[in-house]
Legacy VTK file of the C-alpha trace (Angstrom):
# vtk DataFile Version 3.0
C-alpha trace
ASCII
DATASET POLYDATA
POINTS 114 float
-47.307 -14.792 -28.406
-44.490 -17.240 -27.595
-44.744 -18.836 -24.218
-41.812 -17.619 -22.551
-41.560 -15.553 -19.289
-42.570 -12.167 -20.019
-40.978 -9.332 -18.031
-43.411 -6.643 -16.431
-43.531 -4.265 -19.687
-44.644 -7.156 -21.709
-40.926 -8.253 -23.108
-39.659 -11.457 -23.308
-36.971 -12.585 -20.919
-34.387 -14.937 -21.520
-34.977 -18.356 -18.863
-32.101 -17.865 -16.127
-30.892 -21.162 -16.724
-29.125 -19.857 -20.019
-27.577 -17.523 -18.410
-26.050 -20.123 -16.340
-25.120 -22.004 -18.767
-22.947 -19.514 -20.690
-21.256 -18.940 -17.409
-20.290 -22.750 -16.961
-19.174 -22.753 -20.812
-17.151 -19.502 -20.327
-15.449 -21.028 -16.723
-14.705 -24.226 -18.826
-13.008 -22.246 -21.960
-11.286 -20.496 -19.608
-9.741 -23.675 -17.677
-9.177 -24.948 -20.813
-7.023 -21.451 -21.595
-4.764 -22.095 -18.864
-4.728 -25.820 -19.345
-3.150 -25.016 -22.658
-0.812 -21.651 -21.553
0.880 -23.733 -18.537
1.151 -26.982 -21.000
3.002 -24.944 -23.538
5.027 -23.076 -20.679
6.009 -26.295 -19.548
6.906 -27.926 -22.891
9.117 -24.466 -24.213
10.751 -24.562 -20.446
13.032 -27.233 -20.768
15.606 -25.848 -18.286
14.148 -26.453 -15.211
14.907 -23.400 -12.496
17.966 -24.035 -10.146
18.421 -23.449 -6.284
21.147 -21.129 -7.855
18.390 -19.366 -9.942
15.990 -18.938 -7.205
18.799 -17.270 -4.779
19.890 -15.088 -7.144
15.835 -13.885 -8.169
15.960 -13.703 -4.296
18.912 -11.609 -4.278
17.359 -9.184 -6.469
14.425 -9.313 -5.093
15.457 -8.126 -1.801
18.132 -5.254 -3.554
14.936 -4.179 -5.002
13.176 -3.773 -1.822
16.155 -1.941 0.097
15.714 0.400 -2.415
11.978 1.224 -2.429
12.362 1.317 1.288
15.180 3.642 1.474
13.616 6.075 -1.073
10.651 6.222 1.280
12.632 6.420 4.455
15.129 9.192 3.187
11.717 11.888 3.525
10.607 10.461 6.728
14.185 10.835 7.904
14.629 14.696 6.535
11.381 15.210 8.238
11.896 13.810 11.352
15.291 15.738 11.325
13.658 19.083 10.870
10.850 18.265 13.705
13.969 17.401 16.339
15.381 20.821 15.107
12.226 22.412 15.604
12.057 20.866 19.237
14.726 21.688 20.195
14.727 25.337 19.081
11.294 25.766 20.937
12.571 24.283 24.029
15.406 26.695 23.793
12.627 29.473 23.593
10.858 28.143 26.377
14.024 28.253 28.382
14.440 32.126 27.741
10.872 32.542 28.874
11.078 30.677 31.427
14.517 32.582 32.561
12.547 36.399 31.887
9.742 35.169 33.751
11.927 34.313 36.697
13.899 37.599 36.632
10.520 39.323 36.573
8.705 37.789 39.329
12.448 38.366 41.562
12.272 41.617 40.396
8.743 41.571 41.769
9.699 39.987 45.088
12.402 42.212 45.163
10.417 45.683 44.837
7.884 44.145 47.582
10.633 43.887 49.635
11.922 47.394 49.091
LINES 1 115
114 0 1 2 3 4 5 6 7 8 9 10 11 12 13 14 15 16 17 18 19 20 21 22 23 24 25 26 27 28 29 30 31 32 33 34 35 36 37 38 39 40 41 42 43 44 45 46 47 48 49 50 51 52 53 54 55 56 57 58 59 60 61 62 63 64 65 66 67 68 69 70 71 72 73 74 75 76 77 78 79 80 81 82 83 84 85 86 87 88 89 90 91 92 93 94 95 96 97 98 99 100 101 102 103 104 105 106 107 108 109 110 111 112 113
């Protein structure tokens, strides 16, 4: 037998150095990926991006966001329409039994009196 490091069932188990190494070689292929991608984005780009450019990605960018926040809001709003309806609708019930429960307890008073 070889005389590598042996796991506990008797196979052999690569050193943990190689491992590390194929992670440094796969960090450095991929630095030398986006080495490459941003030198060729840089040579094809031979406009450079204007302050006029940038306002009007701004522009959109804040169009876009009205809307996403107005298609959220419009639910919250229906809902929080319905929930002042519903207040106010039980208040208005609470009124009424509040006004019965007056009459009754004169009516109460007023038999006590009698």
């Amino acid at each position: 037998m070889g005389g590598g490091r042996k796991s506990k069932h008797g196979s052999a188990v690569a050193p943990i150095f190689h491992s590390r190494k194929t992670e440094e070689e796969q960090r450095a292929e991929e630095n030398t990926d986006y080495d490459s991608t941003a030198s060729d984005i840089s040579h094809q780009n031979t406009n450079p991006i204007t302050k006029d450019d940038l306002r009007g990605l701004l522009h959109e960018i804040k169009a876009n966001m009205a809307a996403e926040f107005t298609k959220h809001l419009a639910p919250l709003r229906a809902g929080l329409t319905d929930l002042v309806q519903r207040t106010s609708t039980l208040e208005d019930k609470m009124d009424v039994a509040t006004s019965r429960e007056n009459t009754h307890e004169q009516a109460i008073l007023d038999l006590r009196d009698q």
